[in-house]
N, C-alpha and C positions, 0 to 999 in steps of 0.2 A: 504493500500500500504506500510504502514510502516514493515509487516510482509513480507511483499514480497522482503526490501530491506536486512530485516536482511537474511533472507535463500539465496538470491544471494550474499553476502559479504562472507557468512558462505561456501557458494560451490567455489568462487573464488580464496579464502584464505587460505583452509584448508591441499592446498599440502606444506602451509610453517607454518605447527603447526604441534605437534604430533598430534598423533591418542588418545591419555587422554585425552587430550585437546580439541581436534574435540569432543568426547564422549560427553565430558561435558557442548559444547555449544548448539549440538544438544539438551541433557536432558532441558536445560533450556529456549530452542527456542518452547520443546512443552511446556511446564510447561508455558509461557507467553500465547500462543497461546489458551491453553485450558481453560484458566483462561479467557482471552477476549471472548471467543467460550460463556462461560458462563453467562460473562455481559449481552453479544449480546441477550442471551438466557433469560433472566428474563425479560429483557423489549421490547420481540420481540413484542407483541400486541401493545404496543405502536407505533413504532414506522411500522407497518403495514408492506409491501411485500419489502420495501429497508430493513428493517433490517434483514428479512427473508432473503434475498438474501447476505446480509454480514457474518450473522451466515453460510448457506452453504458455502459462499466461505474461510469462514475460519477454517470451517471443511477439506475441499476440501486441503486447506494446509497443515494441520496437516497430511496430508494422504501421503503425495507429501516429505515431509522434510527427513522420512526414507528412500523413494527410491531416492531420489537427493541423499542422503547421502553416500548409497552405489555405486553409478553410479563415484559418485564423490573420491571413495575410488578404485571403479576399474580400473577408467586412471589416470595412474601416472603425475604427471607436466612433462613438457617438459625442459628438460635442454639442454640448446644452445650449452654446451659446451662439449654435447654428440651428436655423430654422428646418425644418423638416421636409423632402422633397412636395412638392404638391401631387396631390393624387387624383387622378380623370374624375371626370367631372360627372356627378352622380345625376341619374334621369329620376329627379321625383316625379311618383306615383300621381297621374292626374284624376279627377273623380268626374264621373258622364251620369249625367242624369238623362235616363229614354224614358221618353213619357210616351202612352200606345191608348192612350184614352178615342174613341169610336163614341159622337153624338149621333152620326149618318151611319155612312155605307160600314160596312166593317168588314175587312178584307182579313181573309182565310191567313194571310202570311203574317202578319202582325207578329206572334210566338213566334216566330222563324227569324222574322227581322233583329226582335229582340236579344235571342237567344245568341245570334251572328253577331251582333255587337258584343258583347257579354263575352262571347270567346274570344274575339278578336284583341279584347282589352287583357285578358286574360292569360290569353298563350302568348302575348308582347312583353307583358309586363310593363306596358306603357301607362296605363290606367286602369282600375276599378269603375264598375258598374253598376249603376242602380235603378231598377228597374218599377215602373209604378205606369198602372192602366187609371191613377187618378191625379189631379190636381194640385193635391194639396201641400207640396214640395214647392210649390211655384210661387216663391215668397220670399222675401226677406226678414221676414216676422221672426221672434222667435217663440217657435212650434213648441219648445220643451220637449220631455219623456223620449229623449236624445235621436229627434227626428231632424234631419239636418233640414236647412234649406238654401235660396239659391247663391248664401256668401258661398256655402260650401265647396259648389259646383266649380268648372273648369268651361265645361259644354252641354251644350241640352240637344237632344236628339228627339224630334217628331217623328213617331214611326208610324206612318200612315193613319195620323190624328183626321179622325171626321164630323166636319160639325161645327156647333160652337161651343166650345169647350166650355167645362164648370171654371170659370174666374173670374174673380168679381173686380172693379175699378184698380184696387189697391194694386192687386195680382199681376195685373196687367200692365202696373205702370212698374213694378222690381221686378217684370221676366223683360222691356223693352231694356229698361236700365243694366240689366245685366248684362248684357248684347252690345247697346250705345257706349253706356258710358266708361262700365267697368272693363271693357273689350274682350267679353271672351264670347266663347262661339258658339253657333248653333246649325245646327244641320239636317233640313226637310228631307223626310223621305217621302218618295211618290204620294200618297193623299195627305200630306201635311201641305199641300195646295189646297187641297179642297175642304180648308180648315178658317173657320173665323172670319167668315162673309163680312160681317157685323163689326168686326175692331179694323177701321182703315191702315190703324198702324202696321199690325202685321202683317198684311200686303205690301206695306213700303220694302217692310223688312225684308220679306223672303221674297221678295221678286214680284207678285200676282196673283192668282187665284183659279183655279182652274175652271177650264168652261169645254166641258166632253172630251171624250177619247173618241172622235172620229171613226178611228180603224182597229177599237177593241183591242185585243190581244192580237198580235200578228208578227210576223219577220221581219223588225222593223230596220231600216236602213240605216244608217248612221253613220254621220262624217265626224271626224275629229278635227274638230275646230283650234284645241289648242295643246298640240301633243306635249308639250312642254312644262304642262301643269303638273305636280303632284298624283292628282288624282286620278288621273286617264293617259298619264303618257305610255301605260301598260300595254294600252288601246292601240290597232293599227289604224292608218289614216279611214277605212273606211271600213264598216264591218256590221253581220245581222246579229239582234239580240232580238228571243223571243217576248215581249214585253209587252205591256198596252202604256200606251204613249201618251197624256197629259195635253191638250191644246190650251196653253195659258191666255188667259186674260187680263186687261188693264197691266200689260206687261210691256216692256219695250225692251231690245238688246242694247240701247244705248244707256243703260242704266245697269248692266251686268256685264258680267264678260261670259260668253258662253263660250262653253267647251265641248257639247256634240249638242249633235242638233242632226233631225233627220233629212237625207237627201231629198230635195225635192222633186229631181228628174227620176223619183221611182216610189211617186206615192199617187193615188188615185182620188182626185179630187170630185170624184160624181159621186156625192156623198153627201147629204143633206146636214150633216153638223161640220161640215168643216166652216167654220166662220171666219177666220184668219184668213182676206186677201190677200195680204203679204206670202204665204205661203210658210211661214217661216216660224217651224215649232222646234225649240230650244228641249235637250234631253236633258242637259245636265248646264247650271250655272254654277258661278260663284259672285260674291259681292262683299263691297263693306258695308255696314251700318253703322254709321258712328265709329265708333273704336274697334266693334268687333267685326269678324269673318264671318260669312254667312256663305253655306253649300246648299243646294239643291240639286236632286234629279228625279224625276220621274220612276227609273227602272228599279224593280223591288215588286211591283206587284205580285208576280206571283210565286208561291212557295219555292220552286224549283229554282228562280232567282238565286236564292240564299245558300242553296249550296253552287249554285256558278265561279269559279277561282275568280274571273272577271270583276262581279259584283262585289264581291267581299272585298276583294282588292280596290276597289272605287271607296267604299266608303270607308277602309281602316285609310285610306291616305286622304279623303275628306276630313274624320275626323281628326287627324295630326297635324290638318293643314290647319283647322279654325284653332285649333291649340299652340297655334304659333310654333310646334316643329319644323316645319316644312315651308317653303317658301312657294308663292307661285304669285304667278299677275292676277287685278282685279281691275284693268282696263277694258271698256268694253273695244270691241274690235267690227270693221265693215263683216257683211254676209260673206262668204268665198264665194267665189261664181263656181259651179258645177260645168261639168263638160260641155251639157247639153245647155247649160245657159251662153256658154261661150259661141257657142256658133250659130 
């Protein structure tokens, strides 16, 4: 045990000795060690299996004093009156409120939407999820009996909200203010258009208001208007998603930036609800409000949506865009002219 104390004095001490010096006490810690190695060795028969077992353990040191020695040369001592390296920069947990409240139509995919949120947040570890088919979160108040509300939040997600929702004046002026002023995000899913006829505000907010689906469910065309975003640069320039498609009302694209929007040289306008003479129905935007990001799209209706890699992929990089992860434009931009508008 005596060899044992000099090699731990020897590694404890040697960040306040030179390296000539460490050299030198190493050379001379084997030089004792191999020396005793030897003793042990001439009169191992004597002294029968303990001394056999002293000779290995001080072979076993001798072996051990080089690599201690380098271990002990390659972490430097610690000096208190150096600050400590800084360490990456850690992603706090952000919290998403999905509110799936249905005063109208109530779409079968709602639990699906939900639930894809919920994992997305989950398997990232980017966020926690809370999920609520009612209103009463949507507050600044405080709630008590440890129900949070929207200081809490980061984002709020409408997952195909229909109707006009349970909120009363107050409600309605700390779910704008959370959005305007405190600038965090919120992000419609497909019938969160067709949400809140009756509050003008929330139209400013999310873009418009929905006014039919023209062409139901169907193969819907789709240009990529701004591959460059976050949220669709997944997306190729042109591509079909099976979906039913939203025709927005008291809408304009010079008040958003849109980022697909369906081709017009492959949709069939002999159809008694298409109302948009422009021609020109937006899939997916984005916007500011005030201080905060605001996403919309249309696609989500139906269950099968929610396991599409596409879809899900659109809205975990919607919601990390209005959370200020990710960067993208909020410029709106001219129509693209299509092929068939070109010539």
């Amino acid at each position: 045990m005596v060899f044992y104390r000099w090699q731990k004095e020897f590694i404890e001490n040697r960040a306040a000795r030179p390296v000539e010096e460490n050299q030198k006490r190493l050379e001379f810690l084997e030089t004792k060690v191999r020396n005793q190695a030897l003793d042990f060795g001439t009169n191992a028969f004597q002294g029968g299996r303990l001394r056999h077992t002293r000779i290995a353990l001080l072979l076993l040191l001798v072996l051990s004093i080089p690599a201690a020695f380098t271990v002990a040369q390659d972490q430097p001592g610690v000096d208190p009156s150096v600050a400590p390296p800084p360490h990456a920069k850690q992603v706090h947990l952000k919290h998403i409120l999905v509110i799936g409240q249905t005063k109208g139509f109530e779409h079968d995919s709602v639990s699906d939407g939900m639930v894809a949120i919920y994992s997305l947040g989950r398997n990232s570890g980017l966020w926690d999820t809370t999920l609520r088919t009612d209103t009463e979160l949507l507050t600044k108040k405080d709630l008590g009996r440890n129900a949070k509300n929207l200081d809490y939040f980061d984002a709020l997600v409408f997952m195909s909200t229909t109707g006009e929702l349970d909120l009363d004046d107050s409600q309605k002026k700390d779910m704008l203010s959370f959005v305007k002023d405190d600038g965090k995000g919120f992000v419609g899913v497909h019938a969160a258009l067709d949400t809140n006829y009756k509050w003008p505000e929330y139209g400013e907010m999310i873009g418009g208001w929905f006014d039919q689906h023209p062409w139901s469910t169907f193969n819907a065309p789709i240009v990529n208007e701004d591959p460059g975003f976050p949220a669709v640069r997944h997306f190729p320039k042109a591509f079909v998603k099976f979906d039913e498609i939203y025709q927005p009302k008291e809408w304009s694209r010079e008040k958003v930036n849109v980022l697909l929007s369906l081709d017009p040289a492959k949709l069939n306008y002999a159809n008694p609800r298409v109302h948009r003479t422009d021609h020109d129905f937006a899939v997916a935007w984005d916007k500011m409000y005030g201080k905060g990001r605001v996403f919309y799209s249309t696609l989500g209706h139906t269950q099968e949506a929610w396991s599409d890699p596409d879809i899900r992929t659109m809205y975990f990089e919607a919601i990390k865009w209005v959370l200020g992860m990710t960067e993208g434009s909020t410029s709106s931009h001219p129509r693209p002219q299509t092929r068939s508008e070109e010539h």
